[in-house]
C-alpha positions in Angstrom: -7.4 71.9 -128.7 -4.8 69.4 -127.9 -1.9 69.6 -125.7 0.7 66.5 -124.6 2.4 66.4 -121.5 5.0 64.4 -119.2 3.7 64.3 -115.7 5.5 64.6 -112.1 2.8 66.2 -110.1 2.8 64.2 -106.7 -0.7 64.3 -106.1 -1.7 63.3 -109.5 0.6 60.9 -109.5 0.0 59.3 -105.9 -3.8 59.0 -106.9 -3.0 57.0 -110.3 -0.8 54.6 -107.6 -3.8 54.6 -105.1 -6.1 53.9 -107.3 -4.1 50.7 -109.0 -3.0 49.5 -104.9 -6.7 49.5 -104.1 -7.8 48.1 -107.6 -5.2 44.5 -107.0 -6.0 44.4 -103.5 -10.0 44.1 -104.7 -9.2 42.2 -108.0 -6.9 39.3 -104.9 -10.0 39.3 -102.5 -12.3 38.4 -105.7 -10.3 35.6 -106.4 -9.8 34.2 -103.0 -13.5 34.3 -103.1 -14.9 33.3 -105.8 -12.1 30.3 -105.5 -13.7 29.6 -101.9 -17.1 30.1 -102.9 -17.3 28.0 -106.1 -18.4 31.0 -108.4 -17.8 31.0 -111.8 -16.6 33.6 -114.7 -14.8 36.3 -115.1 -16.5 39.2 -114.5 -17.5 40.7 -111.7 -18.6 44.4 -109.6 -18.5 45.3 -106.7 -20.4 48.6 -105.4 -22.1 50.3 -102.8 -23.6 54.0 -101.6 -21.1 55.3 -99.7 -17.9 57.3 -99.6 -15.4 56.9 -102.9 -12.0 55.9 -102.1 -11.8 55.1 -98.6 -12.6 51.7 -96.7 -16.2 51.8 -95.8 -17.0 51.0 -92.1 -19.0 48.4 -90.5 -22.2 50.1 -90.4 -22.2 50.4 -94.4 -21.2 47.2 -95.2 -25.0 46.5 -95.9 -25.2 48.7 -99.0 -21.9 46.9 -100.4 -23.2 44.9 -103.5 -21.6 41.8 -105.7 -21.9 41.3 -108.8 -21.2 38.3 -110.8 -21.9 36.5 -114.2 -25.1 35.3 -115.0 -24.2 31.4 -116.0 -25.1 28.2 -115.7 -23.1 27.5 -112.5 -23.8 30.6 -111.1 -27.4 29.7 -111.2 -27.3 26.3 -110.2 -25.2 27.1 -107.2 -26.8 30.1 -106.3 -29.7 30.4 -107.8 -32.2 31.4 -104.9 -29.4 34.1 -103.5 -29.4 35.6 -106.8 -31.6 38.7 -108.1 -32.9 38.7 -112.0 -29.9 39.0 -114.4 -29.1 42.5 -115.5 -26.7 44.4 -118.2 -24.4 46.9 -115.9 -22.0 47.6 -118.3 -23.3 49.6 -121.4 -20.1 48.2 -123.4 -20.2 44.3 -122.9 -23.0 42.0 -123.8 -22.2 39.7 -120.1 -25.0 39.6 -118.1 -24.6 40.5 -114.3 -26.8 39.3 -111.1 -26.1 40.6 -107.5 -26.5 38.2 -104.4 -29.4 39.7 -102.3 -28.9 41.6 -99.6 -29.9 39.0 -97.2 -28.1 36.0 -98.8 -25.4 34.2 -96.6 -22.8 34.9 -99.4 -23.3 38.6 -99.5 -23.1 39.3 -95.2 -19.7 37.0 -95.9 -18.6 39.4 -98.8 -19.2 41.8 -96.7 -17.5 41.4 -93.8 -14.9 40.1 -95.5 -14.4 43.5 -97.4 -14.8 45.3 -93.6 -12.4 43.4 -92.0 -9.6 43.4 -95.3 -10.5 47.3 -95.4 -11.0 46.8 -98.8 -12.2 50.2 -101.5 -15.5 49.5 -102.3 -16.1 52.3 -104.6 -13.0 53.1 -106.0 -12.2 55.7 -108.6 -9.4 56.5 -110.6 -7.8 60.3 -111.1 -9.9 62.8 -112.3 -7.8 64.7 -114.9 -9.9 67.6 -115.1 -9.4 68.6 -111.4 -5.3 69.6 -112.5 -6.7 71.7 -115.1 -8.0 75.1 -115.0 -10.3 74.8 -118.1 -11.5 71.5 -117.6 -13.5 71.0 -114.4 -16.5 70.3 -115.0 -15.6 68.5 -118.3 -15.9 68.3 -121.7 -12.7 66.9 -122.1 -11.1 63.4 -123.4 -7.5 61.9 -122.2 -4.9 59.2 -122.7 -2.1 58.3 -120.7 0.2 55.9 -120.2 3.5 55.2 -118.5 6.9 54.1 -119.8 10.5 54.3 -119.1 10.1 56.2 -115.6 7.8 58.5 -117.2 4.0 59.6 -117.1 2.2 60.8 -120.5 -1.0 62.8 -121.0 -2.8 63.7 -123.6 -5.9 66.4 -123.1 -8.6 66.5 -125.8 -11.1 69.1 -125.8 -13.3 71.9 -127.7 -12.6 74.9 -124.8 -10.4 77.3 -125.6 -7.7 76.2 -122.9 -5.5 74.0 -121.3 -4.1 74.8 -118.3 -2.6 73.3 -115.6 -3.6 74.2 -112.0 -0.2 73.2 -110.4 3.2 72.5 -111.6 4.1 69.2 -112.5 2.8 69.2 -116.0 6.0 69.8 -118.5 4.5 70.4 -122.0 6.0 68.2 -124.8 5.5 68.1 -128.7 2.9 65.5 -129.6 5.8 64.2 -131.9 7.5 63.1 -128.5 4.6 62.1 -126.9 3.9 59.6 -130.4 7.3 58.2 -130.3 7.0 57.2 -126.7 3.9 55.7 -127.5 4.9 53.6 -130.0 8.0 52.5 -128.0 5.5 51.8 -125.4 3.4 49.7 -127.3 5.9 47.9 -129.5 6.9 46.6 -125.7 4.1 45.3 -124.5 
């Protein structure tokens, strides 16, 4: 089953905002960072055991973790701070190592993430929570924005789709296509 739909749910759409605020206010503090710091590529992660979506507070800043690329100037720069080099995502061939948890660079990460109140484990909108059908998954979505306007597309084998709250006008997938190509075609 397949179902297309423009959004205007407030909460659903207030969590796709959050999620993008707290995601540039980490991707700035990275960069002011590594700038200061002397750390090279692109990549990075940062994570920790503790609450999702919400600053962590000064007693967890120990379990926050960075991640950055395995390379040569990594390694020559930090090369004792550094734990073994480690694939974390399953997609990309880049090699990670965290800082250990007593390294001077980490405790400044971390504070620095404490006193900026930064999202250390920030997650984007679960789609499946606005449906009836779909909470505890089996589902696949796309969505984009353009012209003023959120689209959805839900994927999935159950018999249902059904949203939980208003805010969720169903459209023809012809509509939802054009607006996608218009979208694309733009960027």
């Amino acid at each position: 089953m397949e179902k297309f739909y423009i959004v205007t749910n407030a909460d659903f759409l207030n969590e796709i905002k959050d999620y993008n605020v707290h995601d540039e206010e980490r991707r700035k503090l990275i960069n002011e960072f590594f700038d200061e710091k002397g750390i090279a590529g692109h990549a990075y992660h940062i994570g920790g055991n503790g609450f999702c979506n919400r600053p962590f507070e000064d007693f967890e800043k120990h379990s926050i973790r960075l991640y950055v690329e395995d390379c040569e100037e990594n390694n020559a720069k930090f090369g004792k701070e550094l734990l073994k080099p480690v694939n974390i995502f399953c997609d990309s061939d880049v090699m990670m190592r965290s800082f250990r948890a007593n390294s001077k660079t980490l405790k400044e990460f971390q504070e620095l993430c404490i006193e900026r109140k930064i999202i250390i484990n920030n997650h984007p909108v679960r789609e499946g929570d606005y449906f009836k059908e779909l909470r505890y998954g089996g589902y696949s979505v796309s969505r984009f924005e353009h012209d003023g306007k959120c689209y959805l597309n839900v994927k999935t084998n159950k018999n249902g789709i059904t949203p939980e709250s208003d805010g969720f006008a169903e459209i023809k997938g012809s509509e939802y296509y054009k607006a996608l190509e218009e979208f694309e075609s733009g960027n």
